[in-house]
PQR file with spaces between the fields and no chain letter, atoms N, CA, C, O and H, PARSE charges and radii, in Angstrom:
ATOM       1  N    UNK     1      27.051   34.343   49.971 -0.4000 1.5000
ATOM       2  CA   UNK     1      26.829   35.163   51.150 -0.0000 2.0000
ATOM       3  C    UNK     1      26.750   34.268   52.392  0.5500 1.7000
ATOM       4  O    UNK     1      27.294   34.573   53.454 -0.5500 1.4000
ATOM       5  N    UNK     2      26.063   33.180   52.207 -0.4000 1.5000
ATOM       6  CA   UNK     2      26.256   31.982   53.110 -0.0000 2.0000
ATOM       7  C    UNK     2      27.151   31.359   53.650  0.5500 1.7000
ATOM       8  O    UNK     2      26.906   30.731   54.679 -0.5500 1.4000
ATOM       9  H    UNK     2      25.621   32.933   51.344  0.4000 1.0000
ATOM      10  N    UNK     3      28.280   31.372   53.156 -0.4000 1.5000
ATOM      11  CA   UNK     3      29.722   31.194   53.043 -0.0000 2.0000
ATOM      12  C    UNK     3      30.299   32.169   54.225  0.5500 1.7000
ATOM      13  O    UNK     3      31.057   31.743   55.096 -0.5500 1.4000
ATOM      14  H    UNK     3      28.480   31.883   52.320  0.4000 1.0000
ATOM      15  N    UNK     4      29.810   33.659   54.150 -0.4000 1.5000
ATOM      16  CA   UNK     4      30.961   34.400   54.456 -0.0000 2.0000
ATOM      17  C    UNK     4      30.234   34.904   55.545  0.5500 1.7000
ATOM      18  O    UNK     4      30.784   35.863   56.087 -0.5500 1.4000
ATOM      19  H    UNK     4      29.194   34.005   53.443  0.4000 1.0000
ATOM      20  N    UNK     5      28.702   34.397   56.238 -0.4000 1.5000
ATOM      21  CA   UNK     5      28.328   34.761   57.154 -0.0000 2.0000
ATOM      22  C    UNK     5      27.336   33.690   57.403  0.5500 1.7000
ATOM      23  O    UNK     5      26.150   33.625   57.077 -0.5500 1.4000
ATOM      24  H    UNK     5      28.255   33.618   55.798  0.4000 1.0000
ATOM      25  N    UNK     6      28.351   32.580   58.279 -0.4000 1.5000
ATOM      26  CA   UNK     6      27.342   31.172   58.166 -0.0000 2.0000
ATOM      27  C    UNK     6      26.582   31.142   59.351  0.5500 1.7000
ATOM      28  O    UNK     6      25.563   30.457   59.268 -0.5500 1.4000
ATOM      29  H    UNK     6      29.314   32.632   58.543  0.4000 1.0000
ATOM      30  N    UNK     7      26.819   31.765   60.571 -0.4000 1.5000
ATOM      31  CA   UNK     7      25.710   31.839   61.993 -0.0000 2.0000
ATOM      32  C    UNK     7      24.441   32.776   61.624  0.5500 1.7000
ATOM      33  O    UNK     7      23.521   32.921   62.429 -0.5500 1.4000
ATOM      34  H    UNK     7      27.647   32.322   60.639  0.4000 1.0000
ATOM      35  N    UNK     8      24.450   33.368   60.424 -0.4000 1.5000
ATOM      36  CA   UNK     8      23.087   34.229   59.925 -0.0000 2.0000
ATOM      37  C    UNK     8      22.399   33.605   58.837  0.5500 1.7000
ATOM      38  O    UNK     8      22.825   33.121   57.788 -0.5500 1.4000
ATOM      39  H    UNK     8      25.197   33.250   59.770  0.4000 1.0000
ATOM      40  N    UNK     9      20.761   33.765   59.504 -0.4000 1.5000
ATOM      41  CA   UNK     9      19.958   32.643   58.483 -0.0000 2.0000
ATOM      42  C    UNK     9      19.146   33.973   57.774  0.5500 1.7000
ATOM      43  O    UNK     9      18.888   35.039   58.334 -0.5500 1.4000
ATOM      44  H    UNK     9      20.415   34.159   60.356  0.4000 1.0000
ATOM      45  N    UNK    10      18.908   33.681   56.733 -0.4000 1.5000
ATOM      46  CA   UNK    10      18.099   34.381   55.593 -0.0000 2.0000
ATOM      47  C    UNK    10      17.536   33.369   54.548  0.5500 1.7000
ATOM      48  O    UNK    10      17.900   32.219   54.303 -0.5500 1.4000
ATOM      49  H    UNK    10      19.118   32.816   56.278  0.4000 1.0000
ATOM      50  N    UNK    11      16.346   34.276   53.895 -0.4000 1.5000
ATOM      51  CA   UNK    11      15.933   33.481   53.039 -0.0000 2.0000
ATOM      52  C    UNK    11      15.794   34.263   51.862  0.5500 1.7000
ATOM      53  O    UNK    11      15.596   35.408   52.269 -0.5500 1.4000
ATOM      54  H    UNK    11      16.050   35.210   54.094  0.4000 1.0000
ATOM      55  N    UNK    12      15.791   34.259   50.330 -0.4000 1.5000
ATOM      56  CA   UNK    12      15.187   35.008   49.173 -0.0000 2.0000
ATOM      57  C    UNK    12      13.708   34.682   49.143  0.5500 1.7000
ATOM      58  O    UNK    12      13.368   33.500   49.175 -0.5500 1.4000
ATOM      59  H    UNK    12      15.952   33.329   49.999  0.4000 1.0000
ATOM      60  N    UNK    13      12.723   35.738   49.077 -0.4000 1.5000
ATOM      61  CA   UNK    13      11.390   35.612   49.027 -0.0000 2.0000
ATOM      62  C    UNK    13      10.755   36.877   47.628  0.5500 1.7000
ATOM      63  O    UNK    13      11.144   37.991   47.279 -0.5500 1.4000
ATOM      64  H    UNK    13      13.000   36.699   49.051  0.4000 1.0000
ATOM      65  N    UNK    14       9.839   36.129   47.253 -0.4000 1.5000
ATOM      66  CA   UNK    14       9.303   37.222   45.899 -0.0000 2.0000
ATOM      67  C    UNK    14       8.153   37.900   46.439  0.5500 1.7000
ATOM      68  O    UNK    14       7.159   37.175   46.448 -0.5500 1.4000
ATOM      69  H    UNK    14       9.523   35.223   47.537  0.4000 1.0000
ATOM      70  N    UNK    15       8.000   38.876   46.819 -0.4000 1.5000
ATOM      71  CA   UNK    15       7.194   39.855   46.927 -0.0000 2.0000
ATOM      72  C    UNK    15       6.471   40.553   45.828  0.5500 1.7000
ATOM      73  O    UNK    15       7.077   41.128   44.924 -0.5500 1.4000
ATOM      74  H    UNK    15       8.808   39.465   46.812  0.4000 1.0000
ATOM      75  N    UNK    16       4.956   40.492   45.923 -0.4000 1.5000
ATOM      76  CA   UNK    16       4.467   41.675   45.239 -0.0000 2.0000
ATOM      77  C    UNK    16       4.321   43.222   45.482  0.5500 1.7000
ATOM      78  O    UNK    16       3.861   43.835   46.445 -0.5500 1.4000
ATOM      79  H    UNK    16       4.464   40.025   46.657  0.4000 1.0000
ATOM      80  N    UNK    17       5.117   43.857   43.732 -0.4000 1.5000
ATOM      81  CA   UNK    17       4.757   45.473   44.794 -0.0000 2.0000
ATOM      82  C    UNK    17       3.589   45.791   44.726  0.5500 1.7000
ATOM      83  O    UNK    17       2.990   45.780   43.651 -0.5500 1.4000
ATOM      84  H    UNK    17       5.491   43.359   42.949  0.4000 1.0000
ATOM      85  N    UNK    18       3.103   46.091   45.707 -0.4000 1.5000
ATOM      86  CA   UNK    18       1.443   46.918   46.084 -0.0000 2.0000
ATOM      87  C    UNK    18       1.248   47.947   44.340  0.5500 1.7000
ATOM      88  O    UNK    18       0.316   48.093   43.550 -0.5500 1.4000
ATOM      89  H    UNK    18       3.590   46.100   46.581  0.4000 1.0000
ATOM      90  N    UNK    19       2.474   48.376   44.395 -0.4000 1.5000
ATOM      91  CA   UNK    19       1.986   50.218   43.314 -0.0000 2.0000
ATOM      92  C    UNK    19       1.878   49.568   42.269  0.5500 1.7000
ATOM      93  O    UNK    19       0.837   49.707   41.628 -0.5500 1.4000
ATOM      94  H    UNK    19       3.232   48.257   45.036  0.4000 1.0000
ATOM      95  N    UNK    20       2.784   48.778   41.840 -0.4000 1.5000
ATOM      96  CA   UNK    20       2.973   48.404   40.427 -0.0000 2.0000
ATOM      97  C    UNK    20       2.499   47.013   39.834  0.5500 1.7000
ATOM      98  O    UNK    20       2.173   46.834   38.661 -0.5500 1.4000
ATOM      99  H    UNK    20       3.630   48.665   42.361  0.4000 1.0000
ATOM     100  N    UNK    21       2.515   46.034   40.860 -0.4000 1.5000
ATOM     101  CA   UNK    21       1.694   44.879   40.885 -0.0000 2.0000
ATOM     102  C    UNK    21       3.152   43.648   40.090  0.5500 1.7000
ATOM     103  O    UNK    21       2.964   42.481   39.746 -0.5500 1.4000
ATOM     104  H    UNK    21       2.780   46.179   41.813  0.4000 1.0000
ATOM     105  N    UNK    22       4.456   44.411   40.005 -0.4000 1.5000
ATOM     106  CA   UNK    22       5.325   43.783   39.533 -0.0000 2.0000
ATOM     107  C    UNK    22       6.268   42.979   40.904  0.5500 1.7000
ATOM     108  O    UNK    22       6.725   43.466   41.938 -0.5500 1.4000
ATOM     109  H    UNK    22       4.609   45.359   40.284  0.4000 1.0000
ATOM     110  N    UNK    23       6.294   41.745   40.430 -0.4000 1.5000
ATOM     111  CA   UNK    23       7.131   40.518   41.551 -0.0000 2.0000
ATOM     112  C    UNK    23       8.655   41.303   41.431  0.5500 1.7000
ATOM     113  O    UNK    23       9.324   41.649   40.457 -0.5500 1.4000
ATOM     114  H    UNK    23       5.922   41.349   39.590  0.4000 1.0000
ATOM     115  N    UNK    24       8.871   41.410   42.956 -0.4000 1.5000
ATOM     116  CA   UNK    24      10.381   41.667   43.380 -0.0000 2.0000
ATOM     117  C    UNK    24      10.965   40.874   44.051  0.5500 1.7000
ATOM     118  O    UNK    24      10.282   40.362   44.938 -0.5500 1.4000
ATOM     119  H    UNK    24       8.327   41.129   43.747  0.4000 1.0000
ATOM     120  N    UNK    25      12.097   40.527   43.967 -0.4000 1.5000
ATOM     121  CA   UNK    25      13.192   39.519   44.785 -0.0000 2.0000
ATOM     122  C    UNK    25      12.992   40.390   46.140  0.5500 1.7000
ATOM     123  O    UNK    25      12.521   41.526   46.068 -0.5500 1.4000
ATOM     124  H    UNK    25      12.651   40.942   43.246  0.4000 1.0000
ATOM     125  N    UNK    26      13.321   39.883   47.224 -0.4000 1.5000
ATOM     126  CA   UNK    26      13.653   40.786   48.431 -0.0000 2.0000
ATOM     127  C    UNK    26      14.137   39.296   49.319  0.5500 1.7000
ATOM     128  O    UNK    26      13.648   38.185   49.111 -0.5500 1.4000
ATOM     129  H    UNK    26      13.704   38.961   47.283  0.4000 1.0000
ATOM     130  N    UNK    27      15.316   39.647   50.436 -0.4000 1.5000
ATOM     131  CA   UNK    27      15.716   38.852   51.251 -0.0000 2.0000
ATOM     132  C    UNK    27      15.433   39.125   52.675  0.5500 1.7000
ATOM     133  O    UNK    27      15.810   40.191   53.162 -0.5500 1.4000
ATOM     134  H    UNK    27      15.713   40.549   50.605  0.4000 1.0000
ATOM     135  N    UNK    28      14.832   38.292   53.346 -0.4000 1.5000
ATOM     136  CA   UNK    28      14.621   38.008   54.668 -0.0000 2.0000
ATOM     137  C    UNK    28      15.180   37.684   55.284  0.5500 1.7000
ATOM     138  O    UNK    28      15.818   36.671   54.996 -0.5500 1.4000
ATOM     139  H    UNK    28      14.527   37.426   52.950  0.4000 1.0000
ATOM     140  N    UNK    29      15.373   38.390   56.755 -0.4000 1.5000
ATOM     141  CA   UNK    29      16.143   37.827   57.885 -0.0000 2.0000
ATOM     142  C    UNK    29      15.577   36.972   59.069  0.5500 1.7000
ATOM     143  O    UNK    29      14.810   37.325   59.964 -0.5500 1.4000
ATOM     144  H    UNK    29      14.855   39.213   56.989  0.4000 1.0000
ATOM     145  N    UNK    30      15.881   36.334   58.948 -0.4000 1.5000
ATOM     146  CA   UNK    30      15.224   35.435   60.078 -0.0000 2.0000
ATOM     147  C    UNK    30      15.573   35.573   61.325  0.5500 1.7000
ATOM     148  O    UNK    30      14.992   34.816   62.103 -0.5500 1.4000
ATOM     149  H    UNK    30      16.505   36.047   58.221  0.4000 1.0000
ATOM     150  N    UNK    31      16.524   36.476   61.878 -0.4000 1.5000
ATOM     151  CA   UNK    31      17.014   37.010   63.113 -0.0000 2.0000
ATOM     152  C    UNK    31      16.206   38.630   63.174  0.5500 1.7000
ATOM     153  O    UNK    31      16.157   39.420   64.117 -0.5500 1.4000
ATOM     154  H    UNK    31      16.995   37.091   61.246  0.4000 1.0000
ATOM     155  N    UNK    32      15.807   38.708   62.224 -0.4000 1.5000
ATOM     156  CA   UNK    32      15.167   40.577   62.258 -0.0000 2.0000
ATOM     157  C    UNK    32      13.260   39.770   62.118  0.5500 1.7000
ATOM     158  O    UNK    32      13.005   39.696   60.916 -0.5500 1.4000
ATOM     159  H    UNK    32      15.846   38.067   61.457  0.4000 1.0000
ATOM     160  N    UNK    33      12.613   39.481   62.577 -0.4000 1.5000
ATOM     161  CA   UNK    33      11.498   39.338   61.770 -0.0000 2.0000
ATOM     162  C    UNK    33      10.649   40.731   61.876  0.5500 1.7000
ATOM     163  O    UNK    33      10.675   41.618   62.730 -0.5500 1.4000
ATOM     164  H    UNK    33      12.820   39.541   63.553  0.4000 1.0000
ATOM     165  N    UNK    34       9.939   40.592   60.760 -0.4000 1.5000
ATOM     166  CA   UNK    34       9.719   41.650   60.095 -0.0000 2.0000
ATOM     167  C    UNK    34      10.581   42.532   59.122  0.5500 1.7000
ATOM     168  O    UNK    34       9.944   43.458   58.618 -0.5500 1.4000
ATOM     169  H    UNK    34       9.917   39.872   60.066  0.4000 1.0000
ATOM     170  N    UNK    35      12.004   42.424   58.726 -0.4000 1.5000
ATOM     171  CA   UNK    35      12.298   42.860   58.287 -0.0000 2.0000
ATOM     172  C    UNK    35      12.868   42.104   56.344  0.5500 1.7000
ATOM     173  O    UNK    35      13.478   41.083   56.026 -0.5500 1.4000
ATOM     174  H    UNK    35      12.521   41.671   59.134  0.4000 1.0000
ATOM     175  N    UNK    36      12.351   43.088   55.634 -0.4000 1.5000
ATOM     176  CA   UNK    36      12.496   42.115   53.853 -0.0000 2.0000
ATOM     177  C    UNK    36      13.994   43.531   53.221  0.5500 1.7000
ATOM     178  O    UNK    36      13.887   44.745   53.394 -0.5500 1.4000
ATOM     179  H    UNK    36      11.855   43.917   55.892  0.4000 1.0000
ATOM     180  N    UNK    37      15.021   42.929   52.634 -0.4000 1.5000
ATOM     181  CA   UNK    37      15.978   44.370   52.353 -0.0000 2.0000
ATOM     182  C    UNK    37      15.917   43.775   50.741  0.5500 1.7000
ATOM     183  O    UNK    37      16.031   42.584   50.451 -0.5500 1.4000
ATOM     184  H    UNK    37      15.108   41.943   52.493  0.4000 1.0000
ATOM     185  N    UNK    38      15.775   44.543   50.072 -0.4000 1.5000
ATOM     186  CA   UNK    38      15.760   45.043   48.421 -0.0000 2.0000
ATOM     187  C    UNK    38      17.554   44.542   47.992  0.5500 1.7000
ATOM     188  O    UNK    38      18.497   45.312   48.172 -0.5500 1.4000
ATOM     189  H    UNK    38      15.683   45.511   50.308  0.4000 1.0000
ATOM     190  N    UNK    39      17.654   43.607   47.611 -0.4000 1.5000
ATOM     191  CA   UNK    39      18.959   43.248   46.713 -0.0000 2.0000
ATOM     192  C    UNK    39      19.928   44.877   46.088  0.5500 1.7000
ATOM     193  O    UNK    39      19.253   45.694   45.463 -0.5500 1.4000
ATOM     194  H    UNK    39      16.888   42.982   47.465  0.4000 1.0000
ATOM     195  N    UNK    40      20.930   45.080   46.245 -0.4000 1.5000
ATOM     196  CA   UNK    40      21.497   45.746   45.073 -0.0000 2.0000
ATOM     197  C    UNK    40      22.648   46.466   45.929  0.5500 1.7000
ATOM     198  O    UNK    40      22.841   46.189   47.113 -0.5500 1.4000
ATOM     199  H    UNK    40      21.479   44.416   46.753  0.4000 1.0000
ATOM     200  N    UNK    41      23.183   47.148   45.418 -0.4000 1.5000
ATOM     201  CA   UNK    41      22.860   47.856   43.892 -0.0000 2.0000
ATOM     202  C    UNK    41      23.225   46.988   42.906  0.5500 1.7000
ATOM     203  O    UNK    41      24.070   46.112   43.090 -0.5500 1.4000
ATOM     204  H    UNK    41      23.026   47.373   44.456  0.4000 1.0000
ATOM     205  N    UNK    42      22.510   47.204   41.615 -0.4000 1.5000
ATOM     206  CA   UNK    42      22.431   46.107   40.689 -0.0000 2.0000
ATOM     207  C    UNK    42      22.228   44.844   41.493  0.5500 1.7000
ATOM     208  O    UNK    42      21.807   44.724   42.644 -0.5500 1.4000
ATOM     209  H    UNK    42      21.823   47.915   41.466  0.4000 1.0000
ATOM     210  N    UNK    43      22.644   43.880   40.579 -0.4000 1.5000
ATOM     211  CA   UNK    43      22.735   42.604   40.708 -0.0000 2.0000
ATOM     212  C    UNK    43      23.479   41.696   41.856  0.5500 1.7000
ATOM     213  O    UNK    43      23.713   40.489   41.800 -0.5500 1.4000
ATOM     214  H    UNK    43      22.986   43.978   39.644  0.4000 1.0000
ATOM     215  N    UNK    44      23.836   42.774   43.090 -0.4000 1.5000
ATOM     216  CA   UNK    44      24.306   42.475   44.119 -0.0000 2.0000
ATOM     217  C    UNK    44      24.031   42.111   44.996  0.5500 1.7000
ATOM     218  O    UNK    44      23.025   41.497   44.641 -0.5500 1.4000
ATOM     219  H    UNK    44      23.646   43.754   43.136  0.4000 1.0000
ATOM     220  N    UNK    45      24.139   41.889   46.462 -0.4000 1.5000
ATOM     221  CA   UNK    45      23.628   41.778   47.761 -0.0000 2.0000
ATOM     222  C    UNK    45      24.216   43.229   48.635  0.5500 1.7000
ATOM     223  O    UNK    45      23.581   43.648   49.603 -0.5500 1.4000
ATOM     224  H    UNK    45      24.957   42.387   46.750  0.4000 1.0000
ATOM     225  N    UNK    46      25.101   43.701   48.303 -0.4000 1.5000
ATOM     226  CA   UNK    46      25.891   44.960   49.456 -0.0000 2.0000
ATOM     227  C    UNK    46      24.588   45.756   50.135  0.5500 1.7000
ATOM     228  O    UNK    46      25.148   46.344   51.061 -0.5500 1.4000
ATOM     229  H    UNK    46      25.616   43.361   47.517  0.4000 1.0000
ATOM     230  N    UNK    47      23.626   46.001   50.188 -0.4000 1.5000
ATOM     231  CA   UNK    47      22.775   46.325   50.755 -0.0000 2.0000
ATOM     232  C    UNK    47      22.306   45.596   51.567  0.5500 1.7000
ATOM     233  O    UNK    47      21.901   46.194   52.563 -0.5500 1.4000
ATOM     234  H    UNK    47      23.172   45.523   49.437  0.4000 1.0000
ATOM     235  N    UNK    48      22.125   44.066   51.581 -0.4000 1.5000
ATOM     236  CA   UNK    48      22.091   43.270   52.635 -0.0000 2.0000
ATOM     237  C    UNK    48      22.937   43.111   53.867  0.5500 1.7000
ATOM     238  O    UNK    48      22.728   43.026   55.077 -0.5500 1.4000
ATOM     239  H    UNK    48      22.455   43.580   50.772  0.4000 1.0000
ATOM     240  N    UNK    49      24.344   43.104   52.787 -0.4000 1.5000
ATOM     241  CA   UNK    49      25.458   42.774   53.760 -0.0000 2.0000
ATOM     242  C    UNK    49      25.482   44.086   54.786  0.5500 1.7000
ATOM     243  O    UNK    49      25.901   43.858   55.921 -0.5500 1.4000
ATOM     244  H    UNK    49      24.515   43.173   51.804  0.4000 1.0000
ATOM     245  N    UNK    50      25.085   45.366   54.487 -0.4000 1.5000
ATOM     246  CA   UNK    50      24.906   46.407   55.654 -0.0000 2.0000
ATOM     247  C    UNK    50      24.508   45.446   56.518  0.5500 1.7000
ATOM     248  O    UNK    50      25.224   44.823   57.301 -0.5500 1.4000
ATOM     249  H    UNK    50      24.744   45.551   53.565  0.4000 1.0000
ATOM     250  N    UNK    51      22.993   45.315   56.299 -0.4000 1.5000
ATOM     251  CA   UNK    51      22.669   44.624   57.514 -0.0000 2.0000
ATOM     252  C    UNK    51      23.335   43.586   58.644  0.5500 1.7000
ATOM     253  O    UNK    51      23.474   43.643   59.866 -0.5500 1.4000
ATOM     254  H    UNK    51      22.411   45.821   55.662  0.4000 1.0000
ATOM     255  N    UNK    52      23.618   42.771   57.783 -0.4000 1.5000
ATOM     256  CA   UNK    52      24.267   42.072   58.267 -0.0000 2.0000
ATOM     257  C    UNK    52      25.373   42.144   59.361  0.5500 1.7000
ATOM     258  O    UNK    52      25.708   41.353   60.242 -0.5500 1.4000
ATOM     259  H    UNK    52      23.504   42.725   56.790  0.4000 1.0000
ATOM     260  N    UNK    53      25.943   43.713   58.890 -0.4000 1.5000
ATOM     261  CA   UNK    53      26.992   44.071   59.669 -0.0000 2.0000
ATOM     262  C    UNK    53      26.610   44.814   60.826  0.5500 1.7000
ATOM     263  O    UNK    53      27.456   45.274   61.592 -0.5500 1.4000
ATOM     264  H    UNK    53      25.670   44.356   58.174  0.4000 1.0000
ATOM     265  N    UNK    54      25.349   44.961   60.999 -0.4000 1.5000
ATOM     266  CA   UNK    54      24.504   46.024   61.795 -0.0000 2.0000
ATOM     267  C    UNK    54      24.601   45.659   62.971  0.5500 1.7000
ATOM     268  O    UNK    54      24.168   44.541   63.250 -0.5500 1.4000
ATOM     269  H    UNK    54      24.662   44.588   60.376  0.4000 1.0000
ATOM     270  N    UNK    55      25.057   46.293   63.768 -0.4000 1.5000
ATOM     271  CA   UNK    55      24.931   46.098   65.339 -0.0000 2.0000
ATOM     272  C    UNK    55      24.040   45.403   65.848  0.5500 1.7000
ATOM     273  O    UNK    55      24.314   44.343   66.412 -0.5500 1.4000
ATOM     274  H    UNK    55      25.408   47.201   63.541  0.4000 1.0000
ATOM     275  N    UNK    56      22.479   45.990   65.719 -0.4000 1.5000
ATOM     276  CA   UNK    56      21.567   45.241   66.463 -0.0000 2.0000
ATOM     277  C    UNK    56      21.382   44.035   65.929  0.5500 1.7000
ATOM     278  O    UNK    56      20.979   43.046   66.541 -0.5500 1.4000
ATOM     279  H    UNK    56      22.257   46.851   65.261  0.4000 1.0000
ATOM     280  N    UNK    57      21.780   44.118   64.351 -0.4000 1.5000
ATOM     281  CA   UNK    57      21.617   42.448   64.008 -0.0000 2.0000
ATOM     282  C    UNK    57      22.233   41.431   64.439  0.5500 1.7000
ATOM     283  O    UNK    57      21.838   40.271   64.550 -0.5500 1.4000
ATOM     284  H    UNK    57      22.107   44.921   63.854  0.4000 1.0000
ATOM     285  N    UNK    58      23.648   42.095   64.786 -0.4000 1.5000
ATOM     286  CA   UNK    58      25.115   40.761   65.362 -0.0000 2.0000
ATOM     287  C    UNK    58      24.741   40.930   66.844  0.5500 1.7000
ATOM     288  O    UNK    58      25.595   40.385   67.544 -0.5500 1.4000
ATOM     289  H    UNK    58      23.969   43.038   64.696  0.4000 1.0000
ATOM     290  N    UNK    59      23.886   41.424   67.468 -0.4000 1.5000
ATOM     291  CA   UNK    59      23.409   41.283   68.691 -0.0000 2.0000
ATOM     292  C    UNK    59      22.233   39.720   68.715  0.5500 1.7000
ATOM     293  O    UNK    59      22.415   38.787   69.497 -0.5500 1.4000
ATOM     294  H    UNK    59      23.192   41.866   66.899  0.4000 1.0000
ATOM     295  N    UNK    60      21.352   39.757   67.925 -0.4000 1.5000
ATOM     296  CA   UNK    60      20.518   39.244   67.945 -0.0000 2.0000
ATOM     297  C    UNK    60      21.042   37.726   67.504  0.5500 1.7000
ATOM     298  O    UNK    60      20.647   36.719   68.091 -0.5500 1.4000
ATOM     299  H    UNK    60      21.204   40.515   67.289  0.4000 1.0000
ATOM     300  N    UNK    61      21.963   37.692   66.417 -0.4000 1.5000
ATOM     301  CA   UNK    61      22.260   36.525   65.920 -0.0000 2.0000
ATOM     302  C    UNK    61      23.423   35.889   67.315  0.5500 1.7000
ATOM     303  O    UNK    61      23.671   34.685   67.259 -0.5500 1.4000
ATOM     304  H    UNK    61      22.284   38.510   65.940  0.4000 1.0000
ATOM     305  N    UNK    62      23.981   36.587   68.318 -0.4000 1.5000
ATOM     306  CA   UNK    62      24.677   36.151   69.176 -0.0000 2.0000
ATOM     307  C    UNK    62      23.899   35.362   70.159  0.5500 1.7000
ATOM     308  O    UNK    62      24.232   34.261   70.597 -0.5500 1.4000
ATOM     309  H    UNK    62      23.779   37.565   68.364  0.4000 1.0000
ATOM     310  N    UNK    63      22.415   36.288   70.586 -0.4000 1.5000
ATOM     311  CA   UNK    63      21.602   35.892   71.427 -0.0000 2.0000
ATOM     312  C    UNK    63      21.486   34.385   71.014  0.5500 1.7000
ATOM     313  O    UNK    63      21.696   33.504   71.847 -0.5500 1.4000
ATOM     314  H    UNK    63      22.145   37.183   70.230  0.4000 1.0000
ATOM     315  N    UNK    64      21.077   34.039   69.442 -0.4000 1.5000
ATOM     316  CA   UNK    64      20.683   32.825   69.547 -0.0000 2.0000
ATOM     317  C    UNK    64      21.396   32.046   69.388  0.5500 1.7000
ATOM     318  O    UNK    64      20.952   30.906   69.530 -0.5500 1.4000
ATOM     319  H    UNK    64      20.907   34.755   68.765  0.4000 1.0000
ATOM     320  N    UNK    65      22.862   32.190   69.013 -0.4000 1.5000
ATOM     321  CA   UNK    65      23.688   31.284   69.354 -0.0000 2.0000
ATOM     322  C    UNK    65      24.220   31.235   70.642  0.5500 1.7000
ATOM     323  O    UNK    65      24.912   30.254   70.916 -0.5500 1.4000
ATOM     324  H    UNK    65      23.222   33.116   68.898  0.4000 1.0000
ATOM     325  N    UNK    66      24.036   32.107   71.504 -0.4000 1.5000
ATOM     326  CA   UNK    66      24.505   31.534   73.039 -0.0000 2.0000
ATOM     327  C    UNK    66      23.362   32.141   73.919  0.5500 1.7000
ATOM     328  O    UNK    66      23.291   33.142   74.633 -0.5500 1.4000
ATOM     329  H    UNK    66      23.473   32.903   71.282  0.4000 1.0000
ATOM     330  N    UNK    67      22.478   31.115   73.576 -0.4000 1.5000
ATOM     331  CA   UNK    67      21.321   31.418   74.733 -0.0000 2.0000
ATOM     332  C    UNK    67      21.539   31.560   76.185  0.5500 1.7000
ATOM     333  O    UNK    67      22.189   30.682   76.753 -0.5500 1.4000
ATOM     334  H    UNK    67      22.536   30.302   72.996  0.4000 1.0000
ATOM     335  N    UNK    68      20.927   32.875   77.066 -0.4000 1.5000
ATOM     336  CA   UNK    68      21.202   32.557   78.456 -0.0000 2.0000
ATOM     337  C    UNK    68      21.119   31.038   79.091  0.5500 1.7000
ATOM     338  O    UNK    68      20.182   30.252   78.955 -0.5500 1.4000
ATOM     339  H    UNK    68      20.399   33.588   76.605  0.4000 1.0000
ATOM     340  N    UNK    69      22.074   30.877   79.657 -0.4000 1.5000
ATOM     341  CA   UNK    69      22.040   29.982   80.988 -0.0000 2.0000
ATOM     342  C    UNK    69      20.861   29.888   82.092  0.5500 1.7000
ATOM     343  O    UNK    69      20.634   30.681   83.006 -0.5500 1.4000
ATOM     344  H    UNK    69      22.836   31.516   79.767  0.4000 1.0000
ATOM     345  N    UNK    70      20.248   28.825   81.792 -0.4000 1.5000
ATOM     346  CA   UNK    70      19.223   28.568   83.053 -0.0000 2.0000
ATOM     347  C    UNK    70      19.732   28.001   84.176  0.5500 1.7000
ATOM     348  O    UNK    70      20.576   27.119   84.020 -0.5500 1.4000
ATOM     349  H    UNK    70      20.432   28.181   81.049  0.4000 1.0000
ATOM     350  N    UNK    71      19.233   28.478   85.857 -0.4000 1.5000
ATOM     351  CA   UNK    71      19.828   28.024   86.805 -0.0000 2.0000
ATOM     352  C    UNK    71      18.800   27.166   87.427  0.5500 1.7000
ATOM     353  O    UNK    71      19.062   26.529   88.446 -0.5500 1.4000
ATOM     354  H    UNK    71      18.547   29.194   85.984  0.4000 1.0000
């Protein structure tokens, strides 16, 4: 996934669920903070990659690659 969207940083983080007390994979965006997206379907990422493709996200990841100009 790193490969095919290299100006976007993420991380895999294990979360506990609150209900069930069972450890879940979930991936973090480091351009969204606050936001963790659930892997899948199955054994996939395509639920990430939404994001990824998300407007406000390719907004945000632009911001920090071309920071305003100070005068």
């Amino acid at each position: 996934m790193q490969a095919k969207y290299p100006d976007d940083i993420f991380e895999a983080v294990i979360r506990k669920n609150a209900a069930s007390g069972v450890y879940e994979f979930r991936i973090k965006c480091i351009d969204c903070p606050g936001k963790h997206y659930t892997p899948g379907p199955g054994e996939t990422l395509q639920n990430f990659e939404v994001h990824l493709k998300n407007r406000q996200h390719r907004s945000k990841v632009n911001a920090r690659l071309n920071p305003p100009m100070e005068s």
